[in-house]
C-alpha positions as CSV (number, residue, x, y, z in Angstrom):
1,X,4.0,-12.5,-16.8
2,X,5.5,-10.6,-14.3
3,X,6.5,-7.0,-13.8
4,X,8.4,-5.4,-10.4
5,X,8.8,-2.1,-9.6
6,X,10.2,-0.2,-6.5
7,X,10.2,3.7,-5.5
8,X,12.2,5.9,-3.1
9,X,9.5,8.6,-2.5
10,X,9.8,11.8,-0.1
11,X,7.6,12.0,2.9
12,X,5.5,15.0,0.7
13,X,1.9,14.8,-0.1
14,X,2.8,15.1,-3.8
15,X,4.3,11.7,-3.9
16,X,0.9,9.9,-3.4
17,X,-0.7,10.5,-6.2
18,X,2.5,10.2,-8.2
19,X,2.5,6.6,-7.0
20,X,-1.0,6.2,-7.2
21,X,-0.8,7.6,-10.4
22,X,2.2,5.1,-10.9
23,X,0.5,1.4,-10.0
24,X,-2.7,2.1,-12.5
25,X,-0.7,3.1,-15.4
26,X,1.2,-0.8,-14.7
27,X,-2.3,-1.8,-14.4
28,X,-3.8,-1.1,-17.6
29,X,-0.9,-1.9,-19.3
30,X,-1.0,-4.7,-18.4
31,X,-4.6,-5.5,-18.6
32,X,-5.9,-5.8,-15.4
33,X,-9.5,-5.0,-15.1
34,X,-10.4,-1.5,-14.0
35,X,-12.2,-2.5,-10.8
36,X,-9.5,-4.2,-9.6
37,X,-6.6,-1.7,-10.3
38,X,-8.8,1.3,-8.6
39,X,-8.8,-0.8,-5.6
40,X,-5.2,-1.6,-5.5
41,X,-4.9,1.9,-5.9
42,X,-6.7,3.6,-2.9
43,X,-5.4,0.6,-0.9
44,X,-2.1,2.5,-2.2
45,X,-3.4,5.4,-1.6
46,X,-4.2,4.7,2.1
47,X,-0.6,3.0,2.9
48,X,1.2,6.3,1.0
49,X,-0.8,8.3,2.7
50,X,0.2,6.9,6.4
51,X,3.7,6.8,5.6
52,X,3.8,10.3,4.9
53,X,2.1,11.3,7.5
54,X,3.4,8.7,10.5
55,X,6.6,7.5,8.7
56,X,9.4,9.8,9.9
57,X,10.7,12.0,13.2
58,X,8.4,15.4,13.1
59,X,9.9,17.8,10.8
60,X,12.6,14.9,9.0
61,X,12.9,14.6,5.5
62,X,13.0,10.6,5.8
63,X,11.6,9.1,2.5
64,X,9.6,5.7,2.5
65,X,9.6,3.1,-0.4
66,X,6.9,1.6,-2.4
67,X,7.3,-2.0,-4.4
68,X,4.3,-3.1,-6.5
69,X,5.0,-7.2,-7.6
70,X,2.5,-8.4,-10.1
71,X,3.0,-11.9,-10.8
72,X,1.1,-14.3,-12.3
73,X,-2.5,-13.8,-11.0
74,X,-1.5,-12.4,-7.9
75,X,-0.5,-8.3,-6.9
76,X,1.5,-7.6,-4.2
77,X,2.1,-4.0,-2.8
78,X,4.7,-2.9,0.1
79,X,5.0,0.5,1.5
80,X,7.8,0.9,4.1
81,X,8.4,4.1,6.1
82,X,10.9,4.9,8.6
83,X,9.1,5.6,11.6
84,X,8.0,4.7,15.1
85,X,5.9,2.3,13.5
86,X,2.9,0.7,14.8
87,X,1.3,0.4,18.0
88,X,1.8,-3.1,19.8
89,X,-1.5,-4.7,18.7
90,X,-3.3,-8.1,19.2
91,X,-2.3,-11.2,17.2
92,X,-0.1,-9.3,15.1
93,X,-2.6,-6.9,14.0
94,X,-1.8,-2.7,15.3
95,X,-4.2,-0.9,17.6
96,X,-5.5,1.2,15.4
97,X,-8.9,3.0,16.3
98,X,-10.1,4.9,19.5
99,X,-13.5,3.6,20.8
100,X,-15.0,6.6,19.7
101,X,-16.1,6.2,16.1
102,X,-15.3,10.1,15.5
103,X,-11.7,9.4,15.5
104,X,-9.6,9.2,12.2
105,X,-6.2,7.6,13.6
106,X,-6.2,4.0,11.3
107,X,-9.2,4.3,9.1
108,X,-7.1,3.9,6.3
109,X,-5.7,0.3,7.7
110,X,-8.9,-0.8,8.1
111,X,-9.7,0.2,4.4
112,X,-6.4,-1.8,3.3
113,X,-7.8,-4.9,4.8
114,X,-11.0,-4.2,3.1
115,X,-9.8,-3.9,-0.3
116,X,-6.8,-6.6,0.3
117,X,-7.2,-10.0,-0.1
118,X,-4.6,-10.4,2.5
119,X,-2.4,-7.6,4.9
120,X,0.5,-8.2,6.4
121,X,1.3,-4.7,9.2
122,X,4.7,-5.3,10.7
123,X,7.5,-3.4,12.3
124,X,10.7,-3.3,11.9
125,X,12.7,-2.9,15.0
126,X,13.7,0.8,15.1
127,X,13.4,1.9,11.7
128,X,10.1,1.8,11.0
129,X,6.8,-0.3,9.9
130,X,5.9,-2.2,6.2
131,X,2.2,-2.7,5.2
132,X,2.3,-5.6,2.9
133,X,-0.9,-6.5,1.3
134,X,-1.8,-8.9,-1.8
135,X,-5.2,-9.1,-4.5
136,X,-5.9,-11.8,-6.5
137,X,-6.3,-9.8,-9.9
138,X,-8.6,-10.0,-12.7
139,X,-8.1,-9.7,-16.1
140,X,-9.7,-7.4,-19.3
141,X,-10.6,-9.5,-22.4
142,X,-8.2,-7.6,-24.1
143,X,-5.5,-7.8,-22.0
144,X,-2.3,-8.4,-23.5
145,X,0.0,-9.3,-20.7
146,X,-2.6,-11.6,-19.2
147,X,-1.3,-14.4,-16.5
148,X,-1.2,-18.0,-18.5
């Protein structure tokens, strides 16, 4: 089994939900279990979220794009923005949190990684960075499209 889809989304905080909104609808049709798609779904959530928010030139109407790949056994999620992208980071990984633990700035990274079986940040040069990140899914009993 094996299901794509791909969204051009405005930089608006209306468009995470829709998306959210979006990937657990494709999960429960397709039977993957609940835990699983709520997951993938804040992870969603989080990436969206930064895009909006990090993805574009202050004041620019740049959109981003979210792909959601389920095939087989395995999820894959990409959210790609068009902005500065990330901070030059260690081993491939962004900078993303001030020592002090009351700053906010990449929380929601470190949230993808912990719902993620595996994240990919990357930038691409001058337009922008792509959060990649994959689960192993699960499958309901009763699941109709379930991975053979």
């Amino acid at each position: 089994m094996s299901i794509w889809w791909s969204l051009h989304l405005r930089r608006e905080a209306a468009s995470v939900p829709f998306a959210r909104r979006l990937l657990l609808g494709t999960m429960e049709t397709a039977g993957v279990e609940p835990d699983i798609a709520y997951e993938l779904s804040v992870a969603l959530s989080e990436a969206c979220a930064n895009a909006v928010e990090h993805g574009g030139e202050e004041g620019g109407s740049d959109g981003y794009r979210v792909s959601a790949y389920l095939n087989g056994d395995m999820c894959r999620i990409e959210v790609t923005d068009h902005g500065p992208g990330f901070p030059d980071g260690h081993h491939g990984r962004p900078m993303l949190l001030a020592d002090s633990p009351q700053t906010e700035c990449g929380r929601g990274l470190y949230l993808i990684e912990a719902l993620a079986d595996h994240v990919r940040f990357r930038n691409r040069p001058g337009d922008g960075a792509v959060v990649t990140f994959d689960k192993i899914l699960k499958w309901r009993d009763d699941a109709l499209l379930k991975a053979s």
